[in-house]
C-alpha positions, 0 to 999 in steps of 0.5 A: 375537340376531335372527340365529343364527350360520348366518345371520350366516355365510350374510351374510357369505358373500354379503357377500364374494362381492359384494366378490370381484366387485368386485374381479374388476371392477376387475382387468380386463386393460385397467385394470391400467396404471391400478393401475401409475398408482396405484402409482407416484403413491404411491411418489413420494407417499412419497419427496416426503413423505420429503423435505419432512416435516423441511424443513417442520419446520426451517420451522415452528420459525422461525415464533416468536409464532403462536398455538397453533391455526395450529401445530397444524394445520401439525403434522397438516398435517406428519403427513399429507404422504404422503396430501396428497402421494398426493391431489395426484399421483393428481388430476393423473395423472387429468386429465392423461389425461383431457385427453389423450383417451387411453382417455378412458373408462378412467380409472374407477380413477384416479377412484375411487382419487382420490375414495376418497383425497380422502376419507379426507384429509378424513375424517382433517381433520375428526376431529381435532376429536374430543378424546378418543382413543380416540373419535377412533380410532373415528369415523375408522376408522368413516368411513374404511370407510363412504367407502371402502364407499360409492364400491365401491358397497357401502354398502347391503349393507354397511348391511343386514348390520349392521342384521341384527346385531340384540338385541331388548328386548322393543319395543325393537330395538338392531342394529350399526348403530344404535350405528354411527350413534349413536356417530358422530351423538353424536361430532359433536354433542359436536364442535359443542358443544365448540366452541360453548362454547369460543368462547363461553367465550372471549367470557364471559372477556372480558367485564370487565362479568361478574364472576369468579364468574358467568364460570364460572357461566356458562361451566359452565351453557352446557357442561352445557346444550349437552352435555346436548343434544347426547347426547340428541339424539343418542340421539333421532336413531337411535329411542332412547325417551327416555320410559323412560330418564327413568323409569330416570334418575328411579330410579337418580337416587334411589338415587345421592342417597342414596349420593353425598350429599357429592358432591351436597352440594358441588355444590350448595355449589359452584353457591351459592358462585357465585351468592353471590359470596362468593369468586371467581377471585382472592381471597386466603382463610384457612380452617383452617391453608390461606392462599393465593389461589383458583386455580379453582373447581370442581364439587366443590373450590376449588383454593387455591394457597399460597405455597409453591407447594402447591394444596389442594383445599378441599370446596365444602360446607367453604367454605359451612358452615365459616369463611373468611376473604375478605382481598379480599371488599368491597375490597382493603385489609388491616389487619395488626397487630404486637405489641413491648415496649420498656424501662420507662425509654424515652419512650412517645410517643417509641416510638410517634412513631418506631413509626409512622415506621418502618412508614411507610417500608416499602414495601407500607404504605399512606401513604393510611391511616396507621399507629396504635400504642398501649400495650396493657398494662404486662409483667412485663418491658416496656411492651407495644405494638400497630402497626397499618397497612395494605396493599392487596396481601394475594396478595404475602404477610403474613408477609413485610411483617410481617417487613420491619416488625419489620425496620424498627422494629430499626433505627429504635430503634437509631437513636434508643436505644430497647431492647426487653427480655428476661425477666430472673430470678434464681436462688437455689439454697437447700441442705438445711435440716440440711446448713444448720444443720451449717454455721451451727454450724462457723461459730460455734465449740464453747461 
């Protein structure tokens, strides 16, 4: 530490007493009516708060049909009423007196008091860009205490306080207040950045000249570029040498190859699977036992959703190097074939004429690229049979068309006295050859 623990309680002592002083300044005898303002701005901030927090609430759950932004800011707009309240009252008690000329000159701390709450009002605003949490809680606070500093006029011993609160690495110098500044520094470049690929993202979606694939492609490239950016020149703009964090980066990175090889692996699947195009937003895909429709795709996954409703989460390297199958890769259309048998005593080009009929009224199958059916084979029981036809909309399901197929065909050949056999066997139990011949004996006589 760059100051030992008396030093650090000798600043503190000294930053205390400059704050006693000025708050002694403030307590003057003559300025304490302005206080009593102050007092009674925020008593009548709380009550009016009290009163149209839920009359604005009833008044927001009518408002059916506005986007989600504008309801969002209503809410914190909501969850603010008693600084909006206060911020109001306290401007307009300042005024009042300063345009009434009396004690023209002692309105400091109605001033000060409506600056100080302007300012946090705003401070609060802003940070609600900040996304995560607990970020959030920390550039707020951090901002509410720098305004509230700098309107005492205490922002420069306040500054040199922390900026005492120093480590030292060799040439390399870290205090308190370098990671102040870069907390907040790179709090709101990833706030602008996040915003930047935000709209950005929303302009790539609409786009229907880009495709699926290099939608996201894109859309991941822009995060990673402007996020990338925003935290190193949020380490550049508070000293940071970026120099020997790439020759630290460099090193780490070799030994993290080595022991994240997979998760690289699907990375780099997952950036091919996107160049390639060979699956996208949208597509209905096999691979193994999974069948459904891809979701999203991820840095490290694909998400396929089945009909059942179950999401798998499919290793970008097991679609590069296992097999797939792409039901909508080049086009949409779909081939589907059924297998049935029919008795040997029933006309074949009457069951093939009728087969086809029957998968043609089918809804789902295409009538623009006729069914075929065809004998594929003479059964121990039946003549066997193939249907092929074909659809277009494999997302809406394949067992279920071929159930209403199957369907189709039992009643089209009840109709027209077409059966469909079963295996049929005959059982001849043979007793014991002596038991047999016993029998044989009885049944001849003696002599």
């Amino acid at each position: 530490m760059e100051l030992g623990l008396d030093a650090v309680v000798a600043q503190l002592g000294t930053l205390w007493a400059q704050l006693q002083a000025q708050v002694a300044n403030l307590l003057l005898p003559s300025r304490l009516w302005q206080f009593a303002l102050i007092a009674g701005c925020m008593a009548v901030a709380f009550l009016l708060a009290r009163v149209s927090r839920e009359r604005m609430r009833d008044w927001m759950r009518t408002l059916e049909g506005w986007p989600k932004w504008r309801l969002r800011i209503l809410l914190t707009i909501n969850k603010r009423l008693a600084l909006i309240w206060f911020v109001a009252l306290i401007w307009l008690a300042t005024w009042i007196m300063q345009a009434i000329h009396i004690f023209p000159s002692r309105t400091f701390l109605l001033y000060l008091a409506a600056s100080i709450a302007t300012a946090w009002l705003v401070v609060d605003f802003l940070t609600r860009l900040v996304r995560h949490p607990l970020l959030r809680l920390l550039v707020r606070w951090g901002l509410w205490i720098w305004v509230t500093l700098y309107y005492l006029g205490l922002i420069d011993e306040a500054s040199a306080f922390l900026d005492r609160l120093a480590i030292n690495f060799g040439a390399f110098r870290l205090s308190a207040l370098v990671l102040i500044h870069a907390a907040v520094v790179v709090a709101v470049l990833f706030t602008i950045a996040r915003i930047i690929t935000q709209t950005s993202a929303a302009q790539i979606r609409r786009n229907d000249h880009i495709s699926p694939s290099m939608q996201v492609l894109s859309i991941k490239a822009l995060q990673l570029s402007f996020y990338g950016a925003a935290f190193f020149l949020g380490l550049k703009s508070v000293g940071v040498d970026l120099t020997g964090l790439a020759v630290l980066s460099g090193a780490i990175g070799v030994g993290i190859g080595f022991g994240l090889q997979k998760v690289i692996s699907n990375l780099v699947s997952g950036i091919i699977l996107l160049l390639d195009k060979s699956i996208k937003p949208g597509d209905v895909i096999s691979t193994g036992e999974t069948f459904g429709w891809i979701n999203a795709l991820g840095a490290r996954y694909v998400s396929i959703t089945t009909r059942d409703g179950k999401e798998y989460l499919i290793p970008n390297e097991d679609l590069i190097t296992g097999q797939v199958v792409n039901w909508s890769h080049s086009n949409d259309f779909v081939r589907l074939d059924i297998h049935f048998g029919c008795a040997y005593g029933d006309d074949p080009h009457l069951v093939r004429r009728v087969a086809i009929k029957a998968s043609m009224g089918v809804d789902r199958v295409l009538a623009s690229k006729p069914a075929v059916c065809h004998i594929v084979g003479f059964g121990d029981s039946s003549v066997d049979y193939i249907l092929r036809f074909w659809i277009r909309d494999p997302a809406a399901g394949l067992t279920n068309i071929r159930g209403n197929v199957y369907l189709a065909l039992w009643d089209a050949f009840r109709e027209n006295g077409i059966s469909i056999p079963f295996p049929q066997r005959e059982v001849k139990i043979l007793d014991d050859p002596a038991s047999a011949a016993a029998a044989q004996k009885t049944e001849d006589g003696p002599g």
